[in-house]
ZARO-243424 format. One line per 4 residues: number of its first residue (from 1); for each residue x, y, z of C-alpha. Coordinates in steps of 0.1 Angstrom, whole numbers, padded with zeros to 4 digits. Layout:
BEGIN
NUM) X Y Z  ...
% end
This chain:
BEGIN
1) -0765 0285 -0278  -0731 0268 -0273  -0704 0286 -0301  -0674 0266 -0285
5) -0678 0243 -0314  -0678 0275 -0341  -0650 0288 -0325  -0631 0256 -0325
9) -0637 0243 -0363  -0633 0280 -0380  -0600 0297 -0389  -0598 0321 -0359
13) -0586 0350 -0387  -0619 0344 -0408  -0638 0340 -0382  -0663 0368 -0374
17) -0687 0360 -0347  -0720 0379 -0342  -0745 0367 -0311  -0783 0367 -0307
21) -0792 0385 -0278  -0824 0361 -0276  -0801 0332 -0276  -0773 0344 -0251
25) -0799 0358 -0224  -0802 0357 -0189  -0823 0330 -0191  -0799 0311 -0212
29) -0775 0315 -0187  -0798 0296 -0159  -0807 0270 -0184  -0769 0262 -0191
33) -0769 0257 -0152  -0801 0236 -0156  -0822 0265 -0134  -0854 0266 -0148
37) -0878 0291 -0138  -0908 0277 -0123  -0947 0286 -0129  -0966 0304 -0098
41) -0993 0330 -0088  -0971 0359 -0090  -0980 0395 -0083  -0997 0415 -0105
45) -0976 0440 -0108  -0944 0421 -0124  -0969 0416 -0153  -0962 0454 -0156
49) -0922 0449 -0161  -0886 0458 -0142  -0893 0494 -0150  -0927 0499 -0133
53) -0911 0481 -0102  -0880 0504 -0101  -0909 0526 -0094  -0927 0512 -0064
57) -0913 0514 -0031  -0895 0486 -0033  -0866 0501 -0055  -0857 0521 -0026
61) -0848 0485 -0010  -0830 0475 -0040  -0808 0505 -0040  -0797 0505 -0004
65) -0792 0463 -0006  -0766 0476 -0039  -0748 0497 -0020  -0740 0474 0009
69) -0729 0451 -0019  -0707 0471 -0044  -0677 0480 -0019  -0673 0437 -0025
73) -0669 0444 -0065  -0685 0425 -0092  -0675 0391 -0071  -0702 0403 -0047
77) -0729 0398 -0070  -0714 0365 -0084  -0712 0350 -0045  -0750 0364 -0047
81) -0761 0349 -0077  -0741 0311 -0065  -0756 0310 -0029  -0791 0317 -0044
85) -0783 0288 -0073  -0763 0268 -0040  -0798 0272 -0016  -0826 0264 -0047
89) -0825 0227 -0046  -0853 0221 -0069  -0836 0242 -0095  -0870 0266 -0102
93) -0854 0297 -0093  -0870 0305 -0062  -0856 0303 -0021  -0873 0298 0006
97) -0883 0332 0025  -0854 0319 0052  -0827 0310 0027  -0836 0346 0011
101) -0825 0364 0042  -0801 0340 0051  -0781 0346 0019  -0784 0385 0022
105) -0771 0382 0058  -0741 0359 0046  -0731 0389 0029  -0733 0415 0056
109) -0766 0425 0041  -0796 0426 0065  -0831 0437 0058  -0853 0446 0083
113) -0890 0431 0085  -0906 0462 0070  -0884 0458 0043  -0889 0424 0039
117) -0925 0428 0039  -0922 0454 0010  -0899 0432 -0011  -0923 0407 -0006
121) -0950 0422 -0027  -0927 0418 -0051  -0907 0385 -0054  -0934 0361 -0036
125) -0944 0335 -0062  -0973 0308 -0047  -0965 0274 -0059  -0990 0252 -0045
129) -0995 0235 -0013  -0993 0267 0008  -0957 0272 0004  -0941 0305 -0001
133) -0913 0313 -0024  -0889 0337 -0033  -0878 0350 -0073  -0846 0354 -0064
137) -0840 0354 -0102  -0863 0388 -0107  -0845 0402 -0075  -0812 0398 -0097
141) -0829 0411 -0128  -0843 0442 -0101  -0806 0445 -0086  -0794 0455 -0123
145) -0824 0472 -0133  -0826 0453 -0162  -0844 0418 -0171  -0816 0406 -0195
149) -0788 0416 -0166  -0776 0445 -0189  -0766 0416 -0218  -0772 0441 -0248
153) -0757 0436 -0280  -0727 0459 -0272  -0713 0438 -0245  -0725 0402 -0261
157) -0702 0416 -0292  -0677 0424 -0273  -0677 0390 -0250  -0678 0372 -0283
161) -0647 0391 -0293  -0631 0383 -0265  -0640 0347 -0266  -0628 0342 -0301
165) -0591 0360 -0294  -0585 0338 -0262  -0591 0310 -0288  -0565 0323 -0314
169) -0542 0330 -0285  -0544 0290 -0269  -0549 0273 -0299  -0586 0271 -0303
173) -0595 0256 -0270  -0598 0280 -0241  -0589 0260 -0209  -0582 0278 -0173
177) -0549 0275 -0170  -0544 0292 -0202  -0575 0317 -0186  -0548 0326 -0155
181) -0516 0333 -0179  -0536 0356 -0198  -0557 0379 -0175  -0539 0408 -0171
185) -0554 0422 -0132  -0547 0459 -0143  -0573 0481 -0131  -0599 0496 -0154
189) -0600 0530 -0168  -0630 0532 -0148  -0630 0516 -0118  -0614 0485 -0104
193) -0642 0462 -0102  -0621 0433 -0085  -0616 0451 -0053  -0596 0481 -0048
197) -0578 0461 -0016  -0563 0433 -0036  -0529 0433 -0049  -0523 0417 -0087
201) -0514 0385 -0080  -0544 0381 -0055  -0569 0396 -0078  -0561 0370 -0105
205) -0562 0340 -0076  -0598 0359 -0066  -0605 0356 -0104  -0601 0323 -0110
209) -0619 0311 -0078  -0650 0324 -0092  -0646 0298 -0123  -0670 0270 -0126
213) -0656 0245 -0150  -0676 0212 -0153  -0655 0200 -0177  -0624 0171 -0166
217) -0599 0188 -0185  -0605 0220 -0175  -0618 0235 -0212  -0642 0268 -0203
221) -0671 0270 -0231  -0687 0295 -0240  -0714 0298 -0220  -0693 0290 -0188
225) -0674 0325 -0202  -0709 0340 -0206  -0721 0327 -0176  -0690 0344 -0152
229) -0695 0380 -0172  -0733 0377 -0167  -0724 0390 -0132  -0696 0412 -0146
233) -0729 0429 -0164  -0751 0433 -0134  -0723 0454 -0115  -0712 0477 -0144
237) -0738 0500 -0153  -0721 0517 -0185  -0715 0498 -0216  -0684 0516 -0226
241) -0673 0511 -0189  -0681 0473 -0197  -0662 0472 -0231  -0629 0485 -0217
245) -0631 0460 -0186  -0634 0431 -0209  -0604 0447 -0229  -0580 0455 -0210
249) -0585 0427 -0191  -0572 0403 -0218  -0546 0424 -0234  -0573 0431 -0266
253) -0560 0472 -0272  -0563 0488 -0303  -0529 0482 -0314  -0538 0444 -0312
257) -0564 0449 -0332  -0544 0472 -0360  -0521 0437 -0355  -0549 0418 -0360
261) -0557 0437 -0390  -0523 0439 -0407  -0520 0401 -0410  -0555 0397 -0425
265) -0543 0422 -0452  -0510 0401 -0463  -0524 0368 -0457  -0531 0364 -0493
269) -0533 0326 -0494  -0560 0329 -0463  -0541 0300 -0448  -0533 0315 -0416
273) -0495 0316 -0426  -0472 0344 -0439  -0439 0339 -0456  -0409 0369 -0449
277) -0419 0392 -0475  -0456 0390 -0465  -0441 0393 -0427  -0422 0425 -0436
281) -0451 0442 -0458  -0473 0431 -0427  -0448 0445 -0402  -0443 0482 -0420
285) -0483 0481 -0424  -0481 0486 -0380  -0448 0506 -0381  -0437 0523 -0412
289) -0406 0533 -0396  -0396 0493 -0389  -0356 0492 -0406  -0347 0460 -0420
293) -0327 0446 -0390  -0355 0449 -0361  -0381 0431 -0391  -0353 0405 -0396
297) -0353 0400 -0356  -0389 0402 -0350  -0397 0373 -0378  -0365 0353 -0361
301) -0384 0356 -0325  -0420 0345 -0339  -0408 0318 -0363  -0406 0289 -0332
305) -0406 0258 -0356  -0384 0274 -0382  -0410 0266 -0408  -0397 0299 -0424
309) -0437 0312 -0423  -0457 0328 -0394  -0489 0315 -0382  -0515 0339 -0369
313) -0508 0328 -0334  -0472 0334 -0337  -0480 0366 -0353  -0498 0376 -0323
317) -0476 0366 -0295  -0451 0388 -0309  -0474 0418 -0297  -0454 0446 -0314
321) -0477 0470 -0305  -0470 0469 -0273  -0432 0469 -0282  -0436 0502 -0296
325) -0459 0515 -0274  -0431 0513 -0246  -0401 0520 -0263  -0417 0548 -0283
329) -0428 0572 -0248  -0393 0567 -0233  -0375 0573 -0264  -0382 0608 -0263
333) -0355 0619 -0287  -0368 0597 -0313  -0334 0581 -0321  -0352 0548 -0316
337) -0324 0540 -0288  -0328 0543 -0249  -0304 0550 -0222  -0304 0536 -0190
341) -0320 0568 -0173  -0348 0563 -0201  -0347 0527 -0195  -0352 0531 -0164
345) -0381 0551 -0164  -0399 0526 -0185  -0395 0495 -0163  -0404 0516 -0131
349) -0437 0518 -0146  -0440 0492 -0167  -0440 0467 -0137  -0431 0484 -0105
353) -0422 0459 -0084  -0389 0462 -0098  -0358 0477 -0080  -0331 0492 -0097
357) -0307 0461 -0091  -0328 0438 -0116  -0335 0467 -0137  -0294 0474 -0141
361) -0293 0437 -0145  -0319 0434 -0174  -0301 0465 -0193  -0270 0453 -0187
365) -0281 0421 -0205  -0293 0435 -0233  -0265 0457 -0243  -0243 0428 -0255
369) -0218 0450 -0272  -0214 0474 -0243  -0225 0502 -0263  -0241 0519 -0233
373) -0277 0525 -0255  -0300 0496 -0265  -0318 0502 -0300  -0351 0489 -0303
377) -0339 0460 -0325  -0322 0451 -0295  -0352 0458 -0272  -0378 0432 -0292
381) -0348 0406 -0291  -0352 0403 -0253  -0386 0398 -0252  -0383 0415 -0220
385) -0424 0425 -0214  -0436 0392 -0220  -0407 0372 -0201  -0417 0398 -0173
389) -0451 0386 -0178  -0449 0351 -0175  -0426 0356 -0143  -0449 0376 -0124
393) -0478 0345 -0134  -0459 0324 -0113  -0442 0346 -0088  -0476 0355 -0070
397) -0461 0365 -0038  -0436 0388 -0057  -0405 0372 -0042  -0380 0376 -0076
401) -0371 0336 -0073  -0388 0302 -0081  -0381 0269 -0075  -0370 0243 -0100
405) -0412 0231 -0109  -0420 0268 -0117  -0388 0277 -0131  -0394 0247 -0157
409) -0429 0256 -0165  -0418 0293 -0172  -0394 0283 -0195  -0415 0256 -0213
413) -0442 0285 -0218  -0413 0308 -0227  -0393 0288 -0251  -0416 0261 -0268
417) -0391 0240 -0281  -0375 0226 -0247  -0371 0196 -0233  -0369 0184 -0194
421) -0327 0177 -0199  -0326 0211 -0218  -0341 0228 -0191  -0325 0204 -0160
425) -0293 0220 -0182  -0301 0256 -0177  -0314 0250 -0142  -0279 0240 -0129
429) -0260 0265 -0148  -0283 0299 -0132  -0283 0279 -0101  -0244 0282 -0090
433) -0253 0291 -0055  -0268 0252 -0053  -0299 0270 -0034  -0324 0248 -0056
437) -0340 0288 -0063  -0335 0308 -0095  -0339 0343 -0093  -0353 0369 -0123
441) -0320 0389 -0123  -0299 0354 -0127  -0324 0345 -0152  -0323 0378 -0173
445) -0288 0377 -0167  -0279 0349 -0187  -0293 0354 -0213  -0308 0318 -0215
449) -0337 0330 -0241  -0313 0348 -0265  -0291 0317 -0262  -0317 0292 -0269
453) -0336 0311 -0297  -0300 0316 -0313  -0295 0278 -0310  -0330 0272 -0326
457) -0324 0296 -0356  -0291 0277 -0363  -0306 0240 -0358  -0317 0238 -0392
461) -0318 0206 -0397  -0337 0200 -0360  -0312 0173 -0345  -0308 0194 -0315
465) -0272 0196 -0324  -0246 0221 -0342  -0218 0214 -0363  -0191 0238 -0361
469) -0199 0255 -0388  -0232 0260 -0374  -0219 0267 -0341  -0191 0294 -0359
473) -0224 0314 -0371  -0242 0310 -0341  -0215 0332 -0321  -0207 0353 -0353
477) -0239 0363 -0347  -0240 0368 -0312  -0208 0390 -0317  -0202 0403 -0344
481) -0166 0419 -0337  -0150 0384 -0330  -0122 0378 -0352  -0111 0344 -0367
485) -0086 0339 -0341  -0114 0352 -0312  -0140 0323 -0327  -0113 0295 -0330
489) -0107 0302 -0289  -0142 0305 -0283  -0155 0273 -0303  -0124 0256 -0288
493) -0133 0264 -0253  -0172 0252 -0258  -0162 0219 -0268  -0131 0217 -0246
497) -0146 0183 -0232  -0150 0165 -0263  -0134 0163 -0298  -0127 0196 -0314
501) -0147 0185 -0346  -0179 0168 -0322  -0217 0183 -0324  -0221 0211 -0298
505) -0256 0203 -0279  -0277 0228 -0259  -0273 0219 -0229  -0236 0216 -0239
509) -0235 0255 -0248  -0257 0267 -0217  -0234 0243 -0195  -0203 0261 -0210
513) -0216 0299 -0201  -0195 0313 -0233  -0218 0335 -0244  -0222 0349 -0210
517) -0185 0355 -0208  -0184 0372 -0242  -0211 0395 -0226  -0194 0401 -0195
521) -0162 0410 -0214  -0173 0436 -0238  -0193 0450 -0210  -0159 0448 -0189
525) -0139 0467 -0220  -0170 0495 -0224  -0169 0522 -0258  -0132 0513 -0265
529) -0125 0494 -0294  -0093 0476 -0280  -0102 0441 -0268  -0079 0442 -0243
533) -0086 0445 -0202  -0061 0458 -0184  -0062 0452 -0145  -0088 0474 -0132
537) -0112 0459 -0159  -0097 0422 -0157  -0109 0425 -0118  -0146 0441 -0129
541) -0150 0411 -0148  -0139 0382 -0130  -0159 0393 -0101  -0191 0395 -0121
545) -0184 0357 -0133  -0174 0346 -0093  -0181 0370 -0070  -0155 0352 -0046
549) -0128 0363 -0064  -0104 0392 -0046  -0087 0421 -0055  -0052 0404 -0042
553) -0061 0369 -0063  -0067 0391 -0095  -0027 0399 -0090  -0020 0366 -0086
557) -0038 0352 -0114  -0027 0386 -0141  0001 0364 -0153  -0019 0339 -0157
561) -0038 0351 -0185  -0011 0373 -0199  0004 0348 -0216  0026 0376 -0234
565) 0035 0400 -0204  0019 0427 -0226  0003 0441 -0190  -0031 0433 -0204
569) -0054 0403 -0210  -0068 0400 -0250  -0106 0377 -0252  -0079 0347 -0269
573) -0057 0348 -0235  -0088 0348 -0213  -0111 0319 -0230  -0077 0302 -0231
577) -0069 0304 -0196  -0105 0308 -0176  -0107 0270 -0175  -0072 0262 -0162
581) -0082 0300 -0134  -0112 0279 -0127  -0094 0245 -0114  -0064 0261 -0101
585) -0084 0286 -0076  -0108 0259 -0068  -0083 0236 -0054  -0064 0266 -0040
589) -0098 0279 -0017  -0102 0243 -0012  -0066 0243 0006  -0076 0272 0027
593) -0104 0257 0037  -0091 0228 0048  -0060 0248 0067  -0087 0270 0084
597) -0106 0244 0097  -0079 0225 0108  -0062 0261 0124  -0098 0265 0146
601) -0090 0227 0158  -0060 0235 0170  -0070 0271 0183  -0095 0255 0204
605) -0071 0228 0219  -0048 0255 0226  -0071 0270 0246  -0081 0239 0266
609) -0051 0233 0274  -0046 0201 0252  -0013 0216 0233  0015 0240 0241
613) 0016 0269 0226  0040 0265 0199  0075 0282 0192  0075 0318 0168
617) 0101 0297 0157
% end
């Protein structure tokens, strides 16, 4: 029975789905694939059942053919079942005696003619006409041990469940490229039943080979779910083993379902939405310890269209479970901060493809005020886990860079609320090296998700604009020590290009990199409270913004930005004067250039003899 349209039409919070093993049976399954079993003199003794085979004989057969195909994992018995559906061309559920072996042998699994002659007692069905056949459907049910292919109620519950919370998380419809974002290829508490040779990113491209989606717009139903975990049933033999597969393989832990549970309890209009208060109740209902600031930030993060109310889905892409699950086993002083030792730690094993250059980067990103710890407030603003998640979805090969198409789709799955000039914006500000290639630590770097989820909060109006009032309490709250005369320089210097009083645009404030700079100078200035850098700290920071930059220009350009030959440089002297360092040492290694170039010329007609060698004088 297809529940696609159930799943589609009911509030995925009400809904509560409950299957009838009669109606979601093996059988089923064939009939979806329009493989109906034919009629045939069989042998008496499948009359007697699956359990009085597995006693003949023949279940000696059976067992050795399962171990030549479980070092393959469960995709073994999925290529199986295909090839058998691939060689039946009259859809009946039988193969010819040839195509029977031939299959087997396909996948390294040969049978010799005794055997054959055994399992033949067994699966020949007599259809007329002096032909021969094959059950290959009973030798499936004999491979399991089981006629239903192990599809009790405990796993159909728990592939229900699992169908219905891929629906809440894609907006109803469960289509495959939603399917590859949100497999998580971890392996299983019990065994790693997609091949212990396969890396991450190749078990979820072996994954979604084995889809079959006859659908144009790529939509799975749910029978085509039920069908692919049909052969996920015949390999796993224990149901709890089964139940923790399915789980962890879509992210559906118990703190998602304490989640889960936590928004059913406040939702007290049962529309799906919560207001703040009902978010906050909701919120202490999964962490009682939750202070008022990292609620405040959490309902910010979730609250995309700034409807002031959280859906279900937002709700549940928030994943503060997991959040705390993290935070909390590093944190091991429980002062709900971490250090970058402790940091550290977490990231190494939280994805460990990571070196310890992006993970300095992504803490040095976070700690905005340069306190040295990040607070867990701090820690659910980055959204750190899930951008790390998205990343790795489209950096398969684990490279740490994408190109501009996959760089675009991350952020458009990332940040909702972009457009194609917002993010053609962000692309050419991360990408100053004009390699066309955007790496994770630039990305983390910038803070480009803080930035735009800032911008969104203070868009209230939605004209993808600020006033400057607006933009004021934008970098009020992205520093919260500026001072008046800090905020005038800094509003100034963002809308340097256009009138003072003009609407500040996103790509406007990516393009001008303040916030960036503001990060890079507290981080410059460390613990102290002085905003002033002297020149050891004034050189730390303008090679972190240009990299170019020398230890004998920073002399040059000191007096530059000391405007009052106090021997240090304040934030008002340096937003001030980074514009006018900008075009003055651009044209300046631009002269160089040009005088090196022409010097090699020169050189090399020197030594050809073209010119004399010129006078010291």
């Amino acid at each position: 029975k297809n529940l696609s349209c159930c799943m589609v039409m009911a509030n995925p919070i009400l809904f509560k789905h409950h299957v009838d093993p009669k109606e979601c049976s093996f059988d089923s399954v064939l009939a979806y694939r329009s493989i109906y079993r034919a009629t045939g003199t069989r042998p008496e003794v499948v009359k007697q059942g699956i359990p009085a085979m597995l006693e003949m004989p023949v279940s000696r057969i059976v067992q050795k053919i399962r171990d030549r195909l479980r070092p393959g994992g469960v995709h073994s018995y999925r290529n199986l079942r295909r090839l058998f559906h691939n060689m039946d061309l009259c859809n009946w559920g039988l193969n010819t005696c040839t195509g029977f072996c031939g299959v087997l042998n396909y996948l390294a699994v040969w049978v010799g003619q005794e055997e054959f002659q055994k399992l033949s007692t067994v699966l020949r069905v007599d259809v007329g006409n002096s032909d021969v056949a094959f059950d290959y459907v009973l030798f499936l049910q004999l491979l399991c041990g089981d006629d239903n292919a192990r599809l009790n109620e405990v796993r159909l519950d728990v592939l229900a469940e699992a169908y219905a919370w891929l629906a809440t998380k894609t907006g109803a419809t469960v289509c495959v490229s939603d399917m590859t974002k949100l497999f998580q290829p971890r392996p299983s508490e019990v065994a790693d039943v997609y091949g212990v040779s396969l890396e991450p990113h190749e078990r979820v491209d072996e994954f979604m080979k084995q889809w079959v989606v006859p659908h144009a717009d790529g939509r799975i139903e749910w029978m085509d779910f039920l069908d692919y975990y049909l052969d996920v049933s015949m390999f796993v033999e224990d149901d709890d083993a089964f139940v923790a597969l399915v789980q962890s393989s879509w992210g559906m832990s118990e703190h998602a379902k304490k989640v889960t549970q936590a928004f059913q309890e406040h939702d007290s209009t049962g529309l799906g939405e919560l207001d703040y208060a009902a978010f906050a109740a909701a919120m202490r209902g999964v962490d009682p310890d939750m202070t008022e600031e990292e609620i405040t930030v959490s309902f910010r993060m979730v609250d995309f269209d700034g409807s002031q109310s959280v859906s279900y889905q937002e709700f549940q892409n928030l994943n503060i479970m997991k959040y705390k699950m993290w935070f909390d086993r590093f944190d091991v002083n429980q002062k709900r901060v971490l250090t970058f030792p402790q940091f550290q730690d977490l990231f190494e094993q939280y994805a460990p493809a990571l070196d310890y250059t992006l993970i300095l980067g992504m803490y040095r990103s976070i700690d905005v005020d340069g306190s040295g710890e990040i607070s867990f407030a701090e820690f659910i603003e980055s959204n750190l886990l899930r951008v790390i998640d998205l990343w790795y979805a489209y950096d398969l090969n684990k490279k740490h860079w994408l190109v501009y198409n996959s760089v675009s789709q991350f952020l458009m799955d990332s940040l909702r609320t972009l457009t194609q000039d917002d993010v053609a914006a962000i692309f050419r500000v991360l990408d100053k090296d004009g390699s066309g290639t955007i790496s994770l630590c630039e990305l983390i770097d910038a803070n480009i998700l803080k930035v735009v989820q800032l911008f969104r909060i203070h868009d209230k109006f939605k004209r993808r604009s600020l006033t400057r009032m607006q933009l004021d309490a934008l970098l009020m709250e992205y520093d919260r020590s500026l001072s008046t005369d800090e905020l005038a320089a800094v509003t100034f210097y963002v809308n340097r290009e256009r009138e003072r009083e003009a609407l500040t645009t996103l790509p406007g404030l990516i393009a001008s990199d303040v916030l960036h700079i503001l990060k890079v100078f507290n981080r410059a200035k460390g613990a102290s409270r002085v905003k002033q850098l002297d020149h050891d700290q004034l050189l730390a920071m303008l090679i972190e913004l240009d990299p170019q930059v020398s230890p004998r220009e920073v002399d040059l350009v000191l007096s530059i930005f000391d405007s009052d030959r106090s021997g240090s440089v304040s934030l008002v002297e340096f937003i001030g004067n980074y514009r006018a360092f900008q075009l003055q040492f651009q044209r300046h290694r631009n002269t160089v250039t040009i005088q090196r170039i022409f010097r090699g010329r020169r050189s090399r007609k020197i030594v050809s003899g073209g010119l004399k060698d010129p006078s010291p004088s």
